[in-house]
Backbone as CSV, one residue per row, in Angstrom:
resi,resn,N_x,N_y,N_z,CA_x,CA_y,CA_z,C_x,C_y,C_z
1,UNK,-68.985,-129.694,-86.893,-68.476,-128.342,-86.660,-69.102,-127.381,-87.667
2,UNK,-69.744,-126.107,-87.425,-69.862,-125.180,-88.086,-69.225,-124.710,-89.293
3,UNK,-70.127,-124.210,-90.442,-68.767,-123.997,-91.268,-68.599,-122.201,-91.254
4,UNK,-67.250,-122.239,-91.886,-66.596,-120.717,-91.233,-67.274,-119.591,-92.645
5,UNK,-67.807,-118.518,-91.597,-68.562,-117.670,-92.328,-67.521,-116.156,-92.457
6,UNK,-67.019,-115.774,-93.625,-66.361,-114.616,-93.985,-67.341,-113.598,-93.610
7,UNK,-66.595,-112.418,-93.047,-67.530,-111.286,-92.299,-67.398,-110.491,-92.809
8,UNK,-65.519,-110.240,-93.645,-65.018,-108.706,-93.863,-63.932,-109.358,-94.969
9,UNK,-63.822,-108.393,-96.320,-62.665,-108.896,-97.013,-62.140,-107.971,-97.436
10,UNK,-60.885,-107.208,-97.539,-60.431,-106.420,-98.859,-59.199,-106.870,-99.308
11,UNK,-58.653,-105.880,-100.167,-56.789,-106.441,-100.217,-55.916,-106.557,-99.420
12,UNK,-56.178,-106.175,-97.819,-55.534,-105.661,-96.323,-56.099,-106.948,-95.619
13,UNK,-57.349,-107.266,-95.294,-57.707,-107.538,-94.135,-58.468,-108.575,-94.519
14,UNK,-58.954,-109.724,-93.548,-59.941,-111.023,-93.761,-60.349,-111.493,-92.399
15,UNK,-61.871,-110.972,-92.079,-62.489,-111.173,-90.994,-63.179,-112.399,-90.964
16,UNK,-63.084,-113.025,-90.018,-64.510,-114.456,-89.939,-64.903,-115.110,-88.922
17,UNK,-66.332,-115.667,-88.798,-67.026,-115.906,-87.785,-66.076,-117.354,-87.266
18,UNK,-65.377,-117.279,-86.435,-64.163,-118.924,-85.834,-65.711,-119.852,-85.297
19,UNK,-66.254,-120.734,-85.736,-66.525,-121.673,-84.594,-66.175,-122.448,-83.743
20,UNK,-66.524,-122.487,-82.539,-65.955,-123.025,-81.298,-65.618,-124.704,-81.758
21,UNK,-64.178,-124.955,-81.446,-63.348,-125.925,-81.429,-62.401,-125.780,-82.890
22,UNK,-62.256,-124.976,-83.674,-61.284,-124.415,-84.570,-59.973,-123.604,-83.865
23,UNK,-58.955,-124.437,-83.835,-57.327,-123.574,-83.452,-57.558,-122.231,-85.308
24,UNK,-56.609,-121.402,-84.086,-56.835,-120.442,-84.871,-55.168,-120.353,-85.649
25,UNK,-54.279,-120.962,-84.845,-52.670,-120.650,-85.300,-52.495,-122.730,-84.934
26,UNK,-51.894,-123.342,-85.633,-51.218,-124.528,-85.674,-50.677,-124.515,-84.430
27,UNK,-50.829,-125.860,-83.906,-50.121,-126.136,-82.529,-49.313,-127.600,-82.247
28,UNK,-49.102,-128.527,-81.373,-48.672,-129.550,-81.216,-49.567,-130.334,-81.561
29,UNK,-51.225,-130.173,-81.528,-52.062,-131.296,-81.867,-51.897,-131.819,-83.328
30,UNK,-51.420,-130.525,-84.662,-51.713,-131.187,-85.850,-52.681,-130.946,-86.406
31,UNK,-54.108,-130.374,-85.343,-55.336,-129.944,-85.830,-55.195,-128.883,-87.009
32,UNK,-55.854,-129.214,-87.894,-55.900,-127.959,-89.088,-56.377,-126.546,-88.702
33,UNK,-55.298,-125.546,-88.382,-55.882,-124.144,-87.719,-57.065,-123.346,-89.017
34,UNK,-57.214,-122.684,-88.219,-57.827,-121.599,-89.259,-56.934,-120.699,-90.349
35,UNK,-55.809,-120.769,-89.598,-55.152,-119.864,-90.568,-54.753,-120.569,-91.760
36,UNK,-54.473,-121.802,-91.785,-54.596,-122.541,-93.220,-55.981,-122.311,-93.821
37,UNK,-57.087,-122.453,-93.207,-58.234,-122.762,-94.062,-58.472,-121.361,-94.753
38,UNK,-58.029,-120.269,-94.446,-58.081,-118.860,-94.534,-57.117,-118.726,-95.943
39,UNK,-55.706,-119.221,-95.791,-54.955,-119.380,-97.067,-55.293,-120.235,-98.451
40,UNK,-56.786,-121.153,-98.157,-56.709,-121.986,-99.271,-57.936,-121.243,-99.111
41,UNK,-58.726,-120.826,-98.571,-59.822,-119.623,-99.203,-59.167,-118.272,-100.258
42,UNK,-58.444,-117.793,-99.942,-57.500,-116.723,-100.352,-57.213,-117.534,-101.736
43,UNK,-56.358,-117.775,-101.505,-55.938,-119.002,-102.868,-56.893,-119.150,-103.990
44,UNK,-58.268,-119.970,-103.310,-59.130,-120.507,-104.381,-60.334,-119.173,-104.905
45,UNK,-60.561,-118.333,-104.266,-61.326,-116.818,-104.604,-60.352,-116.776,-105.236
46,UNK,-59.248,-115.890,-105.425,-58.361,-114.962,-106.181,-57.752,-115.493,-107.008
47,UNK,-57.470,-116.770,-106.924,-56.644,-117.957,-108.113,-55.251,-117.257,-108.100
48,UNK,-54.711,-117.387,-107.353,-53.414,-116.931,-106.495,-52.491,-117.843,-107.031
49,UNK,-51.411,-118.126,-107.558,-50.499,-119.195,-107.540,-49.678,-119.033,-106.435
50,UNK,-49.000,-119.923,-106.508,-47.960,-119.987,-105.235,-48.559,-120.035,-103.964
51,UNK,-47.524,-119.491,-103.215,-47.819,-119.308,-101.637,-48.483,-118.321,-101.119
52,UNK,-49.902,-118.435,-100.506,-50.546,-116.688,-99.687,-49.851,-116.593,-98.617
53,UNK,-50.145,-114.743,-98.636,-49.169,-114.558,-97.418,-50.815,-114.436,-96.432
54,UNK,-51.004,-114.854,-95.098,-51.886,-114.368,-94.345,-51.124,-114.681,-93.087
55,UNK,-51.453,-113.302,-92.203,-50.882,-112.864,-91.066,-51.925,-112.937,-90.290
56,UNK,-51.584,-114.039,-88.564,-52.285,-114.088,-87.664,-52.098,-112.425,-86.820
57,UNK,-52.944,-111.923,-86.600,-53.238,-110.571,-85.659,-53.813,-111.013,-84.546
58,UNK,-54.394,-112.160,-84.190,-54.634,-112.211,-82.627,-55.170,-113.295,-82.692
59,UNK,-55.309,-113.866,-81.593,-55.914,-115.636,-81.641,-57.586,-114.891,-80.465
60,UNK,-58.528,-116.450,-80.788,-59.116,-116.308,-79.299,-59.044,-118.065,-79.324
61,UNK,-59.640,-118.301,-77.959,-59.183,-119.580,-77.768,-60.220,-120.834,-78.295
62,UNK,-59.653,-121.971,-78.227,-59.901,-123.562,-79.160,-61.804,-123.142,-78.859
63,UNK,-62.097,-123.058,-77.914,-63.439,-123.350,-77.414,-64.630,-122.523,-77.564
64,UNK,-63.599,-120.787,-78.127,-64.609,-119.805,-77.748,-64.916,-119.452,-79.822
65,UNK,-65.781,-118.758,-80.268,-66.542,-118.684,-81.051,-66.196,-116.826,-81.391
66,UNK,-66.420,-116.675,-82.747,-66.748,-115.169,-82.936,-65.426,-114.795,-83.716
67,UNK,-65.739,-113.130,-84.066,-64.483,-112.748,-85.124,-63.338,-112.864,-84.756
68,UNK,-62.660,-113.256,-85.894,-61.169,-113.659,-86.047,-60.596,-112.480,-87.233
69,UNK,-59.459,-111.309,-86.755,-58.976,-111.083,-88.027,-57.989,-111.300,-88.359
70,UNK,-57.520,-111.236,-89.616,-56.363,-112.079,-90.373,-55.722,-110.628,-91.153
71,UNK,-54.650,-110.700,-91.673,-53.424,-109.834,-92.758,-53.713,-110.239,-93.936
72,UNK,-53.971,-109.650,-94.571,-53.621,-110.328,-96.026,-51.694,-109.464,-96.537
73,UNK,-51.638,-108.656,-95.707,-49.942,-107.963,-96.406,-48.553,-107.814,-95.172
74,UNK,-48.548,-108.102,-95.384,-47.333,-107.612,-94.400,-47.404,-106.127,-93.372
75,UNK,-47.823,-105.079,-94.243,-47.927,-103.744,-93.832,-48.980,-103.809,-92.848
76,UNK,-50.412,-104.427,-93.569,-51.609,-104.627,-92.547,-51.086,-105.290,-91.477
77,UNK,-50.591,-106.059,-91.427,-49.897,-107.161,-90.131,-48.925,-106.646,-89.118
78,UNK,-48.218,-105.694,-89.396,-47.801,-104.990,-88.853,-48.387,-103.914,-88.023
79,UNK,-49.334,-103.478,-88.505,-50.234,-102.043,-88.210,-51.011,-102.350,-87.380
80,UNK,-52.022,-103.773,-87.992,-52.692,-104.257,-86.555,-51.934,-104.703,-85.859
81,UNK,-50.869,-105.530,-85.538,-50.361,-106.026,-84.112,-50.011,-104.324,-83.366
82,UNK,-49.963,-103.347,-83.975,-49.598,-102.103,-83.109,-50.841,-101.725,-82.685
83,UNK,-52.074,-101.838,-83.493,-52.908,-101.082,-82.935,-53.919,-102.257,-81.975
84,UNK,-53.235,-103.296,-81.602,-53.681,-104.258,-80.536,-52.200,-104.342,-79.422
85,UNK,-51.416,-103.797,-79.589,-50.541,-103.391,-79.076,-51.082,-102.193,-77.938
86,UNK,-51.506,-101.232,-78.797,-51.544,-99.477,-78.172,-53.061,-99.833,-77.742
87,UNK,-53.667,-100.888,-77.709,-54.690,-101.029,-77.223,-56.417,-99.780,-78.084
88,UNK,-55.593,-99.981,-79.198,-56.596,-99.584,-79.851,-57.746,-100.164,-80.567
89,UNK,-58.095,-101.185,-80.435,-58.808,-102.465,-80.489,-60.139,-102.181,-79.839
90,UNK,-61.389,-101.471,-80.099,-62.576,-102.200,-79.078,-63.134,-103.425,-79.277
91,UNK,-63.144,-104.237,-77.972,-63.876,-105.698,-78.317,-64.688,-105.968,-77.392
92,UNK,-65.787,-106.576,-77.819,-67.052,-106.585,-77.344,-67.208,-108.384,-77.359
93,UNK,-67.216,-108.968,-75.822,-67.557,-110.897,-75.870,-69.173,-110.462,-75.617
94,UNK,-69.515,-111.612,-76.076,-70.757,-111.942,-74.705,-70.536,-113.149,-73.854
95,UNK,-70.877,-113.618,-72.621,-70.208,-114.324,-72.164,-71.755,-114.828,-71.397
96,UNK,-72.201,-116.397,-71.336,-73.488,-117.024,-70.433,-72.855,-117.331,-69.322
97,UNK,-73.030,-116.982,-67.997,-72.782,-117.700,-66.745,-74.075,-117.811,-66.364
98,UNK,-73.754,-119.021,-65.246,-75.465,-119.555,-64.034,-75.029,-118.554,-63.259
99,UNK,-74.032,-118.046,-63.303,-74.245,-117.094,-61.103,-74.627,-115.589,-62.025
100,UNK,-75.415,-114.947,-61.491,-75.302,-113.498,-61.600,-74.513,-112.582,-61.207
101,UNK,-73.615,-112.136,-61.763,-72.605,-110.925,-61.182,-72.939,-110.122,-59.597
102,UNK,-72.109,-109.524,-58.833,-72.705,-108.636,-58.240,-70.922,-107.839,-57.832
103,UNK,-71.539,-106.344,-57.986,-72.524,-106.071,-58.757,-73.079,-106.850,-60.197
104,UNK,-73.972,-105.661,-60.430,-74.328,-106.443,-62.254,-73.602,-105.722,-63.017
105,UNK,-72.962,-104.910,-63.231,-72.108,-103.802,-63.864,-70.518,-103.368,-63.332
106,UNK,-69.569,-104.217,-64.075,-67.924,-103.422,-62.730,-67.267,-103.438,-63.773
107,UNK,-66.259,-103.349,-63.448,-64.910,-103.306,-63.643,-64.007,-104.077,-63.151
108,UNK,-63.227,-105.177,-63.406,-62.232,-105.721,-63.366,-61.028,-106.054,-63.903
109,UNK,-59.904,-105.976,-62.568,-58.473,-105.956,-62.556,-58.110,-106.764,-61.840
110,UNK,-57.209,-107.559,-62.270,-56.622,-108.234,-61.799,-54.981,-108.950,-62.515
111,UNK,-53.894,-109.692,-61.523,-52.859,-109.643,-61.869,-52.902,-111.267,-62.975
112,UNK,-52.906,-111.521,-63.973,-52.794,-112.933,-64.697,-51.662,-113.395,-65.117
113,UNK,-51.492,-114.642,-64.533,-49.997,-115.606,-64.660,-50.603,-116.894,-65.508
114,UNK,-49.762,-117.205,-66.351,-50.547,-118.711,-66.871,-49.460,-119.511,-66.964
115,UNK,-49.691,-120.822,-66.489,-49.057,-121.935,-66.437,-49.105,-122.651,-67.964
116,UNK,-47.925,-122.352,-68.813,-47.772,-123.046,-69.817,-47.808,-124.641,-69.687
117,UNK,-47.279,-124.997,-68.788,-46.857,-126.876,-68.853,-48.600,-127.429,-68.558
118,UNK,-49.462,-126.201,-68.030,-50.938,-126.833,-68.031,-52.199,-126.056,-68.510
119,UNK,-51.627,-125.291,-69.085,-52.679,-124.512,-70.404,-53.425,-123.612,-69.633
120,UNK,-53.177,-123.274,-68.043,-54.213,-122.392,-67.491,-53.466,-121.659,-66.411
121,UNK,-54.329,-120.260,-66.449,-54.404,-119.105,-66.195,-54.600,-118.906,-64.657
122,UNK,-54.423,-118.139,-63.637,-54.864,-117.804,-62.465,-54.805,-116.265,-62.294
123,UNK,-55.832,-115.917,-61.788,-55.992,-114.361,-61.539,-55.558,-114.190,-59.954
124,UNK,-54.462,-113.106,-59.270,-54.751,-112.671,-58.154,-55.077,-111.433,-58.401
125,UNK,-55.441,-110.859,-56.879,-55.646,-109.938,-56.630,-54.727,-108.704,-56.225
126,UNK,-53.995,-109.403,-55.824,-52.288,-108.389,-56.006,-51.164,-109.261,-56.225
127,UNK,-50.143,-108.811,-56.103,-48.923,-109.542,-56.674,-48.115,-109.559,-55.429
128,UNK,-47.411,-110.606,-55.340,-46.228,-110.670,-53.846,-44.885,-110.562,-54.204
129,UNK,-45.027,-111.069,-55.540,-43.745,-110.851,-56.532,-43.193,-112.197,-56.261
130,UNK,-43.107,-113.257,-55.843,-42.456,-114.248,-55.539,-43.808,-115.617,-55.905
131,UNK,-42.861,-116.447,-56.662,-43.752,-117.958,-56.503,-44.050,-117.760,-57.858
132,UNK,-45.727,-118.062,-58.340,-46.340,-118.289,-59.065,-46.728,-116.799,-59.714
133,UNK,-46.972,-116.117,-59.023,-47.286,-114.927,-59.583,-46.679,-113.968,-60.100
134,UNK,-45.262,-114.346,-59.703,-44.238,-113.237,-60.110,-43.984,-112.911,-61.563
135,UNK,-44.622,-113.576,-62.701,-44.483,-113.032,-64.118,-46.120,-112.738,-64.540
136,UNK,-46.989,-112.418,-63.455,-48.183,-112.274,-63.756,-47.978,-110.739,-64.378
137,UNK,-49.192,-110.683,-65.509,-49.113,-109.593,-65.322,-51.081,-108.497,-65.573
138,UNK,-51.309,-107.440,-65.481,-52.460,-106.790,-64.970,-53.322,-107.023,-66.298
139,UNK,-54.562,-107.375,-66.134,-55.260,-107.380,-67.121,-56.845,-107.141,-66.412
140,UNK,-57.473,-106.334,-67.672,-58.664,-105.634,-66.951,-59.656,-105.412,-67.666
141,UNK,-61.191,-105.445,-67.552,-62.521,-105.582,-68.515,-63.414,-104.857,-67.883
142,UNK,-64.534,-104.531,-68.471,-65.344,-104.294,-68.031,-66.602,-105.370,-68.543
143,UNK,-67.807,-105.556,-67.478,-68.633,-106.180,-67.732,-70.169,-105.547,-67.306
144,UNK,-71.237,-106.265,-67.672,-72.819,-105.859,-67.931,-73.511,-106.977,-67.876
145,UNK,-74.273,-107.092,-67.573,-75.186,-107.922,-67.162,-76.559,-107.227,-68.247
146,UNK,-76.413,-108.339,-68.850,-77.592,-107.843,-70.255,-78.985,-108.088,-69.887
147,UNK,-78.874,-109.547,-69.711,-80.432,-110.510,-69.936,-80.166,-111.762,-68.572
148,UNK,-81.409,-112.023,-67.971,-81.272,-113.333,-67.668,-82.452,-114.066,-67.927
149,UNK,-82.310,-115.520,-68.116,-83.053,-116.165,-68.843,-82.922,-117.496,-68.867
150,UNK,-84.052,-118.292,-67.828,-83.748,-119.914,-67.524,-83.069,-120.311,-66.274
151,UNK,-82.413,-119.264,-65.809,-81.253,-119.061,-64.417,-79.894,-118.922,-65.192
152,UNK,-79.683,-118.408,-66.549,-78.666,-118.272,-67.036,-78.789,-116.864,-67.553
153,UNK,-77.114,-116.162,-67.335,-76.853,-114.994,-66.956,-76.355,-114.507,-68.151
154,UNK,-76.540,-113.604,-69.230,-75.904,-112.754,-70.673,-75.023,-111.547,-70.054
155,UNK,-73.552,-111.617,-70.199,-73.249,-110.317,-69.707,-72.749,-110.385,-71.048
156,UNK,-72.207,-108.987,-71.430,-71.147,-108.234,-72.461,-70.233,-107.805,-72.006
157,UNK,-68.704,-108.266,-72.573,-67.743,-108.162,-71.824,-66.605,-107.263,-73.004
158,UNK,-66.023,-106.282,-72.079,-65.354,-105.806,-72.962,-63.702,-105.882,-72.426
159,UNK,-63.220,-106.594,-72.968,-61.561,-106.552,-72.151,-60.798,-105.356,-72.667
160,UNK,-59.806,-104.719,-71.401,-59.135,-103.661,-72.248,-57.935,-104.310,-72.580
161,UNK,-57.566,-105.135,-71.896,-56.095,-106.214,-72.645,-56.610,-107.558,-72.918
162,UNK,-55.060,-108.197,-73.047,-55.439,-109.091,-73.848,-54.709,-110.454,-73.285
163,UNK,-54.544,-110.748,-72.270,-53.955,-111.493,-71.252,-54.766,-112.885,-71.375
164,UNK,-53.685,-114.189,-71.245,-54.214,-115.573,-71.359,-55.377,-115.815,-70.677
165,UNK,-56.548,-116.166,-71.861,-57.565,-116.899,-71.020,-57.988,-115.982,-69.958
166,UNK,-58.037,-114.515,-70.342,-58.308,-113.052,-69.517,-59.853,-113.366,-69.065
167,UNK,-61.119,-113.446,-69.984,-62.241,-113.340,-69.573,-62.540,-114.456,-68.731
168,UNK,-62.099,-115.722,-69.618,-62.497,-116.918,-68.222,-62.388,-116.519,-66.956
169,UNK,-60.840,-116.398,-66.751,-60.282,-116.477,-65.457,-61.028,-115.434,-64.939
170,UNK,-60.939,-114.049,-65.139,-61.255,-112.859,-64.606,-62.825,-113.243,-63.856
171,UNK,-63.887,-113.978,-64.912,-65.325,-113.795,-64.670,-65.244,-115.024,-63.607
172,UNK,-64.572,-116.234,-63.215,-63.989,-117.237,-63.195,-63.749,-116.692,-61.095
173,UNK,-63.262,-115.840,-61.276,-62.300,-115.136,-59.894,-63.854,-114.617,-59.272
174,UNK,-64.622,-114.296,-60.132,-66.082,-113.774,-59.162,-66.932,-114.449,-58.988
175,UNK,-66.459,-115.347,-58.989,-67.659,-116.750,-58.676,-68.765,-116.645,-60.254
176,UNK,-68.221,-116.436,-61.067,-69.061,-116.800,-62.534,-68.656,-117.731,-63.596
177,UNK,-68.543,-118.587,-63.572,-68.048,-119.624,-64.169,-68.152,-119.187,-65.569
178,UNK,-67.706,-119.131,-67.041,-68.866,-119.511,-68.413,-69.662,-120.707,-68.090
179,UNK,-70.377,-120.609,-68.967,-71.266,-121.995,-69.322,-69.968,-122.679,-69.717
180,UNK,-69.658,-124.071,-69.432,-69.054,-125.492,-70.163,-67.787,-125.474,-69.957
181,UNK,-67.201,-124.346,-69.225,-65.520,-124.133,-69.110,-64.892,-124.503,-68.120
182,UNK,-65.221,-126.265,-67.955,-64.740,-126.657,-66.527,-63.352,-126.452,-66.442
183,UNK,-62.711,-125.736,-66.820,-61.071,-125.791,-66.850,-61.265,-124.472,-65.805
184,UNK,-62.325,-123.741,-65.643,-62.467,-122.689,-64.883,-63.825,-122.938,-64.155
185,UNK,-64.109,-123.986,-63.698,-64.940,-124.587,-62.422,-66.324,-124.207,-62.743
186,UNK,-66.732,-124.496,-64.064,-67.851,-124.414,-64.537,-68.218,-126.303,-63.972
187,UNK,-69.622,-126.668,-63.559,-69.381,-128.025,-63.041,-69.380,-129.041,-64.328
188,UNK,-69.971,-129.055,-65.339,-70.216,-129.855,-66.960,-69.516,-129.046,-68.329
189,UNK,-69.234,-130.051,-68.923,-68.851,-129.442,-70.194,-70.342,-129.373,-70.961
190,UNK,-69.917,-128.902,-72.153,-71.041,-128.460,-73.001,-70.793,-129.553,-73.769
191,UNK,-71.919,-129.922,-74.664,-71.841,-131.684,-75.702,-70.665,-131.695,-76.879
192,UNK,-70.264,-130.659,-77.334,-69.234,-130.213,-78.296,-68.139,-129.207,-77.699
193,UNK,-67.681,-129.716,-76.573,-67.013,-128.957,-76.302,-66.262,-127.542,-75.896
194,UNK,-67.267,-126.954,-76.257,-67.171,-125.518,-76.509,-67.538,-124.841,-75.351
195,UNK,-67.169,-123.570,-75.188,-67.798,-122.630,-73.433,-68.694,-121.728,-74.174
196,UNK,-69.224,-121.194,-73.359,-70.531,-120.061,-73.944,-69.506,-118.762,-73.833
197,UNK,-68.709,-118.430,-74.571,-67.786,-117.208,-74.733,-67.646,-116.997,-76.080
198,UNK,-68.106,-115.767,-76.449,-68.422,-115.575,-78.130,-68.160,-114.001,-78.013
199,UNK,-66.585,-113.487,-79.292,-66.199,-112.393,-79.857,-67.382,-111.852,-80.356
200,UNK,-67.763,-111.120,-80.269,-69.160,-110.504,-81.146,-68.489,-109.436,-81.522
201,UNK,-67.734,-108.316,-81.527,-67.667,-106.911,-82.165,-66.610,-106.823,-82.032
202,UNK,-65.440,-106.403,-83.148,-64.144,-105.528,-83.141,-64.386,-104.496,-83.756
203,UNK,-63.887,-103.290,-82.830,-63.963,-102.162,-83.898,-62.756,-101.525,-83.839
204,UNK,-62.415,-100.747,-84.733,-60.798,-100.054,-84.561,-60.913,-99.371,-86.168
205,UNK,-59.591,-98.563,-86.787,-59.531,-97.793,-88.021,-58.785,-98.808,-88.737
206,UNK,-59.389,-98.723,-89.977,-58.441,-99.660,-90.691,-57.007,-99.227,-90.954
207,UNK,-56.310,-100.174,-90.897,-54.588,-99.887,-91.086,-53.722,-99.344,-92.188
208,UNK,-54.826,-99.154,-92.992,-54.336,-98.838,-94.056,-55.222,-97.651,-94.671
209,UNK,-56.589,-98.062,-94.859,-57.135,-96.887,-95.738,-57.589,-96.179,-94.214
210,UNK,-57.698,-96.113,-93.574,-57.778,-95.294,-92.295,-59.245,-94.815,-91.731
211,UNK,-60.006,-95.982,-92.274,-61.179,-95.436,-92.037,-61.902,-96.300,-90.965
212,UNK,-63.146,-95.857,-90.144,-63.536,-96.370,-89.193,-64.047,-98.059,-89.206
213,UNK,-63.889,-98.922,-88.935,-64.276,-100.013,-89.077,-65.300,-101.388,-87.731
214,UNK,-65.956,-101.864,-88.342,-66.781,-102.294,-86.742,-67.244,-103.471,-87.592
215,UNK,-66.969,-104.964,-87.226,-66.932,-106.406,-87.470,-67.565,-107.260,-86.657
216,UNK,-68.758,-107.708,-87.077,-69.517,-108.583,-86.053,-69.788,-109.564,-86.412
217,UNK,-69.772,-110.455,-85.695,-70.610,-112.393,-85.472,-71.518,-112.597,-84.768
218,UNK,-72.499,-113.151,-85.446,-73.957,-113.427,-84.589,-73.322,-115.292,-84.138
219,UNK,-73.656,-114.994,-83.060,-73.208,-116.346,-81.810,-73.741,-117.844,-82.702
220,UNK,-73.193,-118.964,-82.188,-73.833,-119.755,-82.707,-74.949,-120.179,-82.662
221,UNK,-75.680,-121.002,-83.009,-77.421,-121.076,-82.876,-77.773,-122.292,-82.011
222,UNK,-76.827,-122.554,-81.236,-76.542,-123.705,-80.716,-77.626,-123.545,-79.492
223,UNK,-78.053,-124.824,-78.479,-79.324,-124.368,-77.669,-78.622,-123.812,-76.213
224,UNK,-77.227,-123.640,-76.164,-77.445,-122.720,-75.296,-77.304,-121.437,-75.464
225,UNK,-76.790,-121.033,-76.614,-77.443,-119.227,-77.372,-78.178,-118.963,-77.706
226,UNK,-79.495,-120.106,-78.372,-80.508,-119.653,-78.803,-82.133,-119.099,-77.930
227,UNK,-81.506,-118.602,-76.399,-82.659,-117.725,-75.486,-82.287,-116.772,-75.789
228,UNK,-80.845,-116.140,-76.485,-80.925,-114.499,-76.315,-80.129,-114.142,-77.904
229,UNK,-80.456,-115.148,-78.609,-80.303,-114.534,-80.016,-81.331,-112.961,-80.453
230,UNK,-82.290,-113.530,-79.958,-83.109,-112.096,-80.389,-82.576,-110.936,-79.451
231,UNK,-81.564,-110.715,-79.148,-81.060,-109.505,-78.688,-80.080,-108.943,-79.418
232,UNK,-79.553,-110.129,-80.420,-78.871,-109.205,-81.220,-79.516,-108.404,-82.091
């Protein structure tokens, strides 16, 4: 596994590049999340005694790659969950599929319900209000079609919410699989597990000193990112 690269630090905030197969919040597996490894970083820089406080502000999922930000205070932790709340958050994926979009440029909406007892998501297209869909709720992105290269497709995806397993499913519903995400009818996994879905850019004001802020991760170097690294 990759090791985790710090992007952004002050007394508020702690940004970092997640590599794909790192939980980001503790779960039933036991796996060591990130947010511990984040507290004994904190800890061993600052020579902290006791207990750090670090506040999860948003997860992305086991498989996908790219910035993660963290609280270092209570106040910050608060401020960002509002301003990912009020949808003040820009975030920028890149995402590899084999099918090419069509169009190459849209917009998508759709209603998302996720099945907790099986870890996955379904997008309709409207709601009936009854069955499966009835606690779905609207989640929506826009996408681009960057590069293609090999028969594999670079879009940039920008979600405006933040709904379970939103980009899979959504890109997933147009016949675009990610690369390796057979949980969303991609046909193979990737050798480590991981899908070709990588956070590349958060931008938003910081929560505290109020100033403009923009946080990036260059993808992993792994061989199925390394045809369109030189685009970053």
């Amino acid at each position: 596994m990759e090791a985790i690269q710090v992007l952004y630090e002050d007394n508020h905030l702690l940004a970092v590049n997640k590599p794909a197969g790192w939980l980001v919040q503790g779960d039933e597996t036991g796996d060591e999340p990130l947010s511990n490894w984040a507290k004994a970083y904190i800890k061993s820089r600052y020579n902290k005694p006791g207990d750090v406080f670090l506040g999860v502000v948003h997860r992305i999922d086991r498989p996908v790659s790219g910035v993660v930000v963290m609280a270092r205070t209570s106040k910050a932790l608060e401020r960002m969950n509002r301003l990912f709340q009020e949808r003040k958050i820009q975030k920028t994926y890149w995402a590899i599929c084999a099918q090419r979009p069509e169009p190459f440029n849209g917009h998508l909406a759709h209603y998302i319900a996720k099945d907790t007892t099986k870890n996955v998501a379904k997008a309709y297209d409207q709601l009936s209000r009854r069955g499966a869909d009835a606690d779905a709720k609207l989640g929506e992105l826009d996408y681009e079609l960057l590069a293609e290269i090999d028969g594999r497709c670079l879009l940039g995806v920008h979600p405006l919410t933040g709904r379970p397993h939103q980009i899979r499913v959504q890109l997933a519903k147009i016949n675009c699989p990610i690369v390796g995400d057979v949980k969303y009818g991609f046909p193979q996994p990737l050798h480590d597990g991981s899908i070709a879905l990588h956070c590349l850019n958060l931008s938003f004001e910081h929560p505290v000193l109020k100033t403009p802020i923009s946080i990036s991760a260059d993808p992993p170097r792994s061989h199925v990112w390394r045809p369109f690294l030189h685009l970053r």
